[in-house]
C-alpha positions in Angstrom: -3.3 8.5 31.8 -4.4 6.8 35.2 -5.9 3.7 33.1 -3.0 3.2 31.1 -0.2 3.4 34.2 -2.5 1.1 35.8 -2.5 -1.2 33.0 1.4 -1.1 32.8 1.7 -1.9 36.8 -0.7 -4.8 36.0 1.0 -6.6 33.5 4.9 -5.8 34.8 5.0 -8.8 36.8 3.5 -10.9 33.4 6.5 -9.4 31.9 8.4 -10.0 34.1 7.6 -13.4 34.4 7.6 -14.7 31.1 11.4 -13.4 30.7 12.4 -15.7 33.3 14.7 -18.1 31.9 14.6 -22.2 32.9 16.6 -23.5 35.4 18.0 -26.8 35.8 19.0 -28.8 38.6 21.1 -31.8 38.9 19.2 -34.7 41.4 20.6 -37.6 42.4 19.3 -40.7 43.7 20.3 -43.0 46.1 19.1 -45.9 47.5 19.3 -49.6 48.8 20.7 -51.6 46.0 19.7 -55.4 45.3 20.5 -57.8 42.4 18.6 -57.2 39.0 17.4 -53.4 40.2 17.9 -50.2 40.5 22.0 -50.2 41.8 24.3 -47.0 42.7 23.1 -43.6 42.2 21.5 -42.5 39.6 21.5 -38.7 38.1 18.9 -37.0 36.5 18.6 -33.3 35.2 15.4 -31.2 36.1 14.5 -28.7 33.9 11.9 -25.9 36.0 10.5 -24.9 32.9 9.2 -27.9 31.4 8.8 -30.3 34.4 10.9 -33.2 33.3 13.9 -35.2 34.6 16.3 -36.5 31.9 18.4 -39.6 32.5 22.0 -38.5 32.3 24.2 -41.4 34.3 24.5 -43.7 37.2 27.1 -45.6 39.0 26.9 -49.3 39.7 30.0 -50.0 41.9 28.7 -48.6 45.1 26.6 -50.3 47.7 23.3 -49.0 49.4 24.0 -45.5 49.0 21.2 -44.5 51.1 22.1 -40.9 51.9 23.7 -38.2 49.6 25.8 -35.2 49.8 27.3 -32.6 47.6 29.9 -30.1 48.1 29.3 -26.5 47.6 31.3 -26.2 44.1 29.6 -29.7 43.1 32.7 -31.6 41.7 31.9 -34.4 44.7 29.7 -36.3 45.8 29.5 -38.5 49.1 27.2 -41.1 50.4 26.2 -43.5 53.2 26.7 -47.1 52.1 24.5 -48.9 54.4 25.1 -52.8 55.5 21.9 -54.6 55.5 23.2 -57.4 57.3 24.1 -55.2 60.5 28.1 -54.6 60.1 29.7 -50.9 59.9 28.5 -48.3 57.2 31.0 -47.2 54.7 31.4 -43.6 53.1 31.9 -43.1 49.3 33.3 -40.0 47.8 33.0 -39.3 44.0 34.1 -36.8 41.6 31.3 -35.7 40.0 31.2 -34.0 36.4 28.1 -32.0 36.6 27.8 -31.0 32.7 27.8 -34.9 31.9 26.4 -36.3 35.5 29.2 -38.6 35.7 30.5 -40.1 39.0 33.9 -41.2 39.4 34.6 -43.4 42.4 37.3 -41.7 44.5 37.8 -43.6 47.5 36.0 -46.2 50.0 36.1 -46.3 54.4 35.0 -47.2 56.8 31.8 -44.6 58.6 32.4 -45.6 62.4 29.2 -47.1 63.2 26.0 -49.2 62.0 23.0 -47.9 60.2 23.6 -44.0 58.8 20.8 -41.8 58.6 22.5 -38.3 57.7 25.5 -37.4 55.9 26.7 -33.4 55.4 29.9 -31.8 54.8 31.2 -28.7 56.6 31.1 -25.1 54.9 35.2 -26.2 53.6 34.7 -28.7 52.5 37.4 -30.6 54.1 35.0 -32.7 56.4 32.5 -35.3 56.1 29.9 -35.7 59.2 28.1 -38.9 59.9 25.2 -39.5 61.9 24.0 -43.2 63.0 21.0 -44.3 64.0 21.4 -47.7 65.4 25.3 -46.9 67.1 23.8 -43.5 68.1 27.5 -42.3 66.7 28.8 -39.1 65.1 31.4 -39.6 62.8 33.4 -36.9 60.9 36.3 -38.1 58.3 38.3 -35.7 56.5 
């Protein structure tokens, strides 16, 4: 009875690991854009169980979106849009349709400062906070 208790202990975790189901997780990639390349962000699904990334979408009518972020019930997205020459950032938001990995362009400003290195949003929601590396600026838009 020992041997076979023992033998049940041993192989719950093997059990238990094999019912696991997949998960999947939506990345998205964003990055200097230049002519004839790589532009906008692109999305991707990651599937734990298999180890691939499937092409799902991208947008091309954004510039240098260098740094991404989501919000907490995923339908936006916001990024950094870098200018290479020197000049103010911008800040993108997108509505984002997880199922398809579509981004919708919402709106376009101004970031308050040169060169953006981090971009989060508050627990809300309702703010967007900037950090800049060369302006050595904190922005936060609503």
């Amino acid at each position: 009875m020992k041997k076979f208790l023992l033998v049940v202990l041993l192989l719950l975790p093997v059990i238990g690991f094999s019912q696991k189901k997949n998960k999947t997780y939506d990345l998205l990639l964003g990055g200097y854009t230049r002519p004839n390349e790589t532009k906008g962000i692109l999305v991707y699904r990651f599937d734990t169980g298999t180890g691939k990334a499937t092409y799902l979408n991208q947008i091309d009518n954004v510039e240098n979106p260098d740094f991404l972020a989501i919000s907490n019930d995923r339908k936006f997205v916001y990024a950094c849009n870098v200018d290479t020459k020197g000049g103010e950032a911008s800040a993108s938001a997108f509505k984002f349709a997880p199922a398809s990995g579509k981004l919708v362009l919402i709106n376009k400003q101004p970031a308050g400062g040169i060169n953006p290195v981090h971009i989060i949003l508050d627990k809300d929601n309702k703010n967007v906070f900037i950090s800049h590396y060369t302006s050595g600026r904190l922005t936060v838009l609503r």
